[in-house]
NUVEX-830680 format. One record per residue (C-alpha): x, y negated, z; residue in one letter. Coordinates in steps of 0.05 Angstrom, whole numbers, plus 5000, padded with zeros to 4 digits. Layout:
BEGIN
XYZa;...
//
This chain:
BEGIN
233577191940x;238377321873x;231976951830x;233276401865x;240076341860x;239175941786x;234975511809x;239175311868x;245675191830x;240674741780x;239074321835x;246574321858x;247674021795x;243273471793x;244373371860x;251373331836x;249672881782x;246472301818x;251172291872x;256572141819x;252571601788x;251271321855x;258971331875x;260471071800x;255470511814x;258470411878x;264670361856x;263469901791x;259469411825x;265469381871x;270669251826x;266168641791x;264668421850x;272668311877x;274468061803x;270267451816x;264667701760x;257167591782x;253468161783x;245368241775x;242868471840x;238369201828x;231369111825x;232268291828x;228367811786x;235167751743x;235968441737x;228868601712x;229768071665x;236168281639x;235169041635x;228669041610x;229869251535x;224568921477x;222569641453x;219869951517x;218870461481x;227270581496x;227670391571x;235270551603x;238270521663x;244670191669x;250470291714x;251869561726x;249168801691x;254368291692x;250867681682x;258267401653x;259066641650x;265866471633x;271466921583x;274967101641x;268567541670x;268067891608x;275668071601x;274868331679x;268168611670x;271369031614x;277469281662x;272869531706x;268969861659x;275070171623x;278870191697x;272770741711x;271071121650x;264370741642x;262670501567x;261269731561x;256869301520x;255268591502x;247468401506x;246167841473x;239067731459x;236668361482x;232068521412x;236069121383x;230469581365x;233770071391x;235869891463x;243669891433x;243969201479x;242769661541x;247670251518x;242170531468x;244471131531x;243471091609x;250370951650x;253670401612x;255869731635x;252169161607x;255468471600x;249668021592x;251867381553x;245867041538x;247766491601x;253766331551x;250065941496x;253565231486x;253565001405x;258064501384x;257964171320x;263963811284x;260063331236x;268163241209x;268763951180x;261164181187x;264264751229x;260564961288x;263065451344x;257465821391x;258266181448x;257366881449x;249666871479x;246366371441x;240066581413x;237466451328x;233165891354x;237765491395x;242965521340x;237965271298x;235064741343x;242564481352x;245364471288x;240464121268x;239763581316x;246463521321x;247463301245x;241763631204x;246764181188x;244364911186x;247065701165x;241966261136x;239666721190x;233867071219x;227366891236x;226367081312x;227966501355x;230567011408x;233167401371x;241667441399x;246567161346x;251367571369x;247668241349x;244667961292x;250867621253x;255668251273x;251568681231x;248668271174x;243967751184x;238367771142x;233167261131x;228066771095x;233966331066x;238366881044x;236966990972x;238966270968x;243966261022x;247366981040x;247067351106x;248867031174x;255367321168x;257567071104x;257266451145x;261766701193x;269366401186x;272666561252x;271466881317x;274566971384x;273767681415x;275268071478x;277468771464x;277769371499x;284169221528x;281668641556x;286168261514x;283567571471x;284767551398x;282766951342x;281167211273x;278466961207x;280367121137x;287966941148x;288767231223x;287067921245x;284168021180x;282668721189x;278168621251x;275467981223x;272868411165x;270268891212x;266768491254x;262368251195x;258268891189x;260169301255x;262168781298x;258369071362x;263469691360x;269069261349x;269168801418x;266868291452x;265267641407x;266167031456x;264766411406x;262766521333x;265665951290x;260465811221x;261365401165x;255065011157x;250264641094x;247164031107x;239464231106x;234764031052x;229563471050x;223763871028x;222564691039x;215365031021x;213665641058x;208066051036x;203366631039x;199266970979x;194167490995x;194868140941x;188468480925x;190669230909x;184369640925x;187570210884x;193570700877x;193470500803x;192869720819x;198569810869x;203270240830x;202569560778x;203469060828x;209969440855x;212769440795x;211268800779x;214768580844x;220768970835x;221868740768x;221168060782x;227168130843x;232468270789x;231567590760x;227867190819x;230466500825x;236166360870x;231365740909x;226066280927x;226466800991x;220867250987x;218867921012x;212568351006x;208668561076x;204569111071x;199969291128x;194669731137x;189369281122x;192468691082x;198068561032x;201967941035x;206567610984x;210667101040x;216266681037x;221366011032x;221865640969x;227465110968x;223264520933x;216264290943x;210464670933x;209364460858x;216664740849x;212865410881x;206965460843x;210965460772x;217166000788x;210666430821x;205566300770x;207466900726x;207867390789x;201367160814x;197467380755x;201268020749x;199968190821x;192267900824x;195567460878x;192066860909x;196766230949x;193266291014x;198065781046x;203265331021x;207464781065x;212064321044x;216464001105x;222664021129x;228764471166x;224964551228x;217064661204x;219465251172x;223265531232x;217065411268x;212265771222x;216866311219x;218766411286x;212166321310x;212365841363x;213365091368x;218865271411x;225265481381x;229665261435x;230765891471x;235466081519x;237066571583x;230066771614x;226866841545x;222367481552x;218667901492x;217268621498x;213369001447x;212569891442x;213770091371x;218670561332x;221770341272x;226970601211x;229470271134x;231970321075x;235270001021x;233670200955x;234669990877x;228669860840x;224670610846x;224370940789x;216871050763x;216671730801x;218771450869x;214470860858x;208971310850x;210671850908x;211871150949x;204670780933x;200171620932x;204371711006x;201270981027x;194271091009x;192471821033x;197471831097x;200371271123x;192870891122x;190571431166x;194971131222x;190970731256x;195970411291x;198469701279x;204469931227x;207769491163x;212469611117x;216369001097x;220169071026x;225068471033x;227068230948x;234568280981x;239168290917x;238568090840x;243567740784x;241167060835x;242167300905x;246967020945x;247167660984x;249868050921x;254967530892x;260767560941x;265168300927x;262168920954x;267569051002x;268668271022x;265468571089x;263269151131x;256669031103x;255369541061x;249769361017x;250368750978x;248369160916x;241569460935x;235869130904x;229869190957x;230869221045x;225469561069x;223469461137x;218470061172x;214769871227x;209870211274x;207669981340x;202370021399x;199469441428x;198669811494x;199470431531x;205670921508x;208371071426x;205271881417x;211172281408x;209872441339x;208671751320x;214771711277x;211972171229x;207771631189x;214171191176x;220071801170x;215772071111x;215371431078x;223071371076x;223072151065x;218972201008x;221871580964x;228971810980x;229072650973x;233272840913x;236072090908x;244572210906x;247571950974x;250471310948x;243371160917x;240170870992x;242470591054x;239970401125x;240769741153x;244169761226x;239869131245x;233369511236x;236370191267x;232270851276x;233171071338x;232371811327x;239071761280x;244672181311x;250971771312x;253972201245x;249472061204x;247971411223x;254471271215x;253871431139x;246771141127x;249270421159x;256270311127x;257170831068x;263570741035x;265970261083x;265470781147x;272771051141x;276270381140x;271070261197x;274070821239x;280870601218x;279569921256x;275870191301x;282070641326x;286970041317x;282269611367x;278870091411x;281770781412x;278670991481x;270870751444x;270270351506x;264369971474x;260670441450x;253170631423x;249871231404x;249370981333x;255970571335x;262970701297x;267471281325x;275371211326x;278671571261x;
//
C-alpha cells in the first residue's frame, strides 16, 4: 500500500488545486457580477471570442473575462481582482505574441476593452482622445475621416492601441514620424487601487513617462489623448525584389543596407524582409514615386534590387496595402489567429564578423526550415530618424539609439509549432549577439519571446531604464496586481 501513498497525496493535490480554482472562479465571477460589471459567459460565443489568444500556439485559461464597457467596470473589475488575490489585465486587441493580453499565465482576470473604442477628434487643437479598446485601424479610419489628421503607428488594423502605443509603436511612418508613443500627450488610467489618475508631461509625470514604454505594467489606460499631423497629399509605397543567390552577394547587400540606414532620408520608412525563398526591400516613401526612385537609385544598384511595385496615393491606400485588407475599420468581434513563435533584437550596424556569422547562419541553417519563417530587419534609427532624435530617456522606451529592429518570425500554417521549433530563430539572435557587451542589443517588448523568464526579460526590454521602471512600478502598483510573466516587478 506505502507505494501508493505518493501517488495519492499527488492526486490530493491537484484535486486540491482545481477545487480552489473552481471556488476562486466562483467567487470572482460573483463579485463582478454584484458590482454591476458584465461578465463573458464560459464557453459562450463571447467568451471564445475573447479568450482565444492570436498565437495559439500560447492558449490560457482565464479565471474570469470582463467584457468592461464603461470606467466604472474596470475600476470594480480591478477590486475584485485585487479584493481576491487574482492578477488583472487589460486586453486590448488581443495580438500580443505572447498571449500577455490573456495573462501570458492561466488564472488571471482579463478585462476585455476592445467594446470601448470611441475616437474623437478636436479639429481646434488636432488632439484626439481614444478609448482604451480601439484598434490601429479604427484610429486610423477616424482620424482621418474626421479631419484628414493622422499619428505614426503600426500596420495591423487589429492590432490593440492600447498594447501597441504602451510599449513603443513601431511602424511604416516612423523614420519620418516617431513611435506611436511619441504621439502620446496624456492619458487617463485606472490603477491598482482602483483609483483614476490624469497624466501627461506636467501631471503625474513619473507614470506618464512610464506608461510610454511599460505602460501594460503600469495600469489600466482608459482614453489615450494624441497629438495629431494633418496627413499628406501624396505617399508611395513600394516593394523591390533582391537577388542574393550567394553568401558573398548577401554579406554585400547587408552591408550595403546597413550603411545606407545611418544616413537614409527622413521621408523614407523602409525595412528589409527576408524569407526563405525571397528577399524584399518594402516600404513608405513620403512623396511620389519619382521622389522614390532617386533617394533609392543608389541602393538599388548596390543591392542588385529591382522596384517590383510602386504606388503613389493617399493616407488610406497605404493603410490598406499595408494592413492587408480593404477594411481597416475594425472593432470588437475582429478575429485572426495564426501558430508561430517569435523573438528580436535591436542591434547597431554588425560589425563585418557578425554580419558574416549572421548571413553563413542564414544560408546553411535557417534555409533548412522548411517552415514559413522571416526575419524582418526594420532601418529603425540613423542621424534622420525621428525615432532617435527625442533624448534617450524622454521615455521608458529604451532604444531610440539602435540602428536596425529585427523582427524573427516562424510559424505553421496548420497543425501544432514542434517543440524545438524555436531553435532556427534563437540561434539567429544567438549567434549575431554572443560576445556583444550587454548594453550593445536589446529586445523589443512588442515583439516578445515567449520563452524569456521575467528577469531577463526585464533587462533585454528596458535596459537602463528598468530600475526607474520598478521605482514606478512600486509607487503605482506595489501588490503587481497587473501583472505578466515578462512584465515590470515592484523595486
Amino acid at each position: 500500500m506505502h507505494r501508493f501513498g505518493p501517488l495519492l497525496a499527488l492526486l490530493g493535490l491537484a484535486a486540491s488545486a482545481h477545487a480552489s480554482a473552481v471556488d476562486t472562479a466562483a467567487a470572482l465571477t460573483d463579485c463582478l457580477t454584484k458590482a454591476g460589471v458584465p461578465v463573458d459567459a464560459s464557453g459562450s460565443a463571447d467568451y471564445m471570442l475573447d479568450a482565444t489568444p492570436f498565437n495559439l500556439r500560447l492558449n490560457y485559461t482565464p479565471v474570469a473575462v470582463a467584457a468592461v464597457t464603461t470606467v466604472k467596470h474596470i475600476q470594480d473589475a480591478v477590486t475584485c481582482a485585487k479584493q481576491l488575490g487574482v492578477k488583472a489585465n487589460a486586453k486590448c486587441g488581443g495580438h500580443s505574441y505572447a498571449s500577455f493580453g490573456l495573462g501570458g499565465e492561466d488564472g488571471h482576470l482579463i478585462i476585455e476593452m476592445t467594446r470601448m473604442n470611441k475616437v474623437v477628434l478636436d479639429n481646434a487643437t488636432g488632439i484626439a482622445t481614444a478609448e482604451g479598446g480601439t484598434r490601429l485601424g479604427h484610429l486610423a479610419y477616424e482620424l482621418y475621416n474626421q479631419g484628414k489628421r493622422a499619428i505614426s503607428h503600426g500596420t495591423c488594423p487589429g492590432v490593440g492601441v492600447g498594447g501597441h502605443v504602451l510599449h513603443g509603436g513601431y511602424g511604416v511612418s516612423s523614420h519620418t514620424h516617431g513611435l506611436a508613443l511619441d504621439w502620446l500627450v496624456g492619458a487617463t488610467v485606472v490603477l491598482a487601487n482602483s483609483t483614476i489618475v490624469n497624466c501627461s508631461g506636467t501631471e503625474n509625470a513619473d507614470l506618464f513617462w512610464a506608461l510610454r514604454g511599460a505602460g501594460g505594467s503600469m495600469g489600466i489606460v482608459t482614453e489615450f489623448r494624441f497629438k495629431t499631423f494633418e496627413v499628406p497629399e501624396k505617399l508611395t509605397y513600394f516593394v523591390a525584389t533582391v537577388q542574393w543567390p550567394t553568401e558573398a552577394r548577401a554579406l554585400m547587400g547587408m552591408g550595403a543596407v546597413q550603411e545606407f540606414a545611418k544616413t537614409m532620408p527622413a521621408e523614407l520608412n523602409m525595412r528589409l524582409f527576408i524569407a526563405r525563398r525571397f528577399i524584399n526591400l518594402e516600404g513608405l516613401f513620403y512623396g511620389d514615386k519619382e521622389g522614390l526612385q532617386a533617394v533609392l537609385q543608389p541602393l538599388m544598384k548596390q543591392t542588385n534590387a529591382t522596384l517590383a511595385l510602386a504606388q503613389t496615393g493617399g493616407w488610406l491606400d497605404q493603410v490598406k496595402h499595408f494592413g492587408g485588407s480593404s477594411n481597416i475599420d475594425q472593432g470588437h468581434g475582429h478575429e485572426e489567429h495564426e501558430t508561430f513563435y517569435s523573438t528580436s533584437m535591436y542591434t547597431n550596424a554588425l560589425t563585418d564578423a557578425q554580419l558574416q556569422t549572421f548571413v553563413s547562419y542564414w544560408f546553411k541553417q535557417a534555409k533548412n526550415n522548411t517552415r514559413d519563417w522571416y526575419v524582418q530587419v526594420d532601418l529603425h534609427g540613423g542621424e534622420n530618424s525621428a525615432v532617435s532624435m527625442p533624448d534617450a530617456a524622454s521615455t521608458s522606451y529604451a532604444h531610440r539609439d539602435y540602428l536596425l529592429m529585427y523582427l524573427l518570425y516562424d510559424r505553421v500554417d496548420k497543425g501544432i509549432y514542434p517543440a524545438d521549433g524555436h531553435v532556427y530563430m534563437d540561434n539567429f539572435v544567438g549567434n549575431v549577439t554572443q560576445g556583444m557587451a550587454r548594453p550593445d542589443w536589446g529586445m523589443y517588448i512588442n515583439y516578445p519571446d515567449s520563452r524569456l523568464g521575467q528577469e531577463e526579460a526585464q533587462v533585454n526590454y528596458w535596459g537602463g531604464h528598468l530600475a526607474k521602471l520598478q521605482a514606478v512600478k512600486k509607487a503605482v502598483d506595489p501588490g503587481n496586481v497587473f501583472h505578466y510573466p515578462q512584465g515590470i516587478l515592484p523595486a
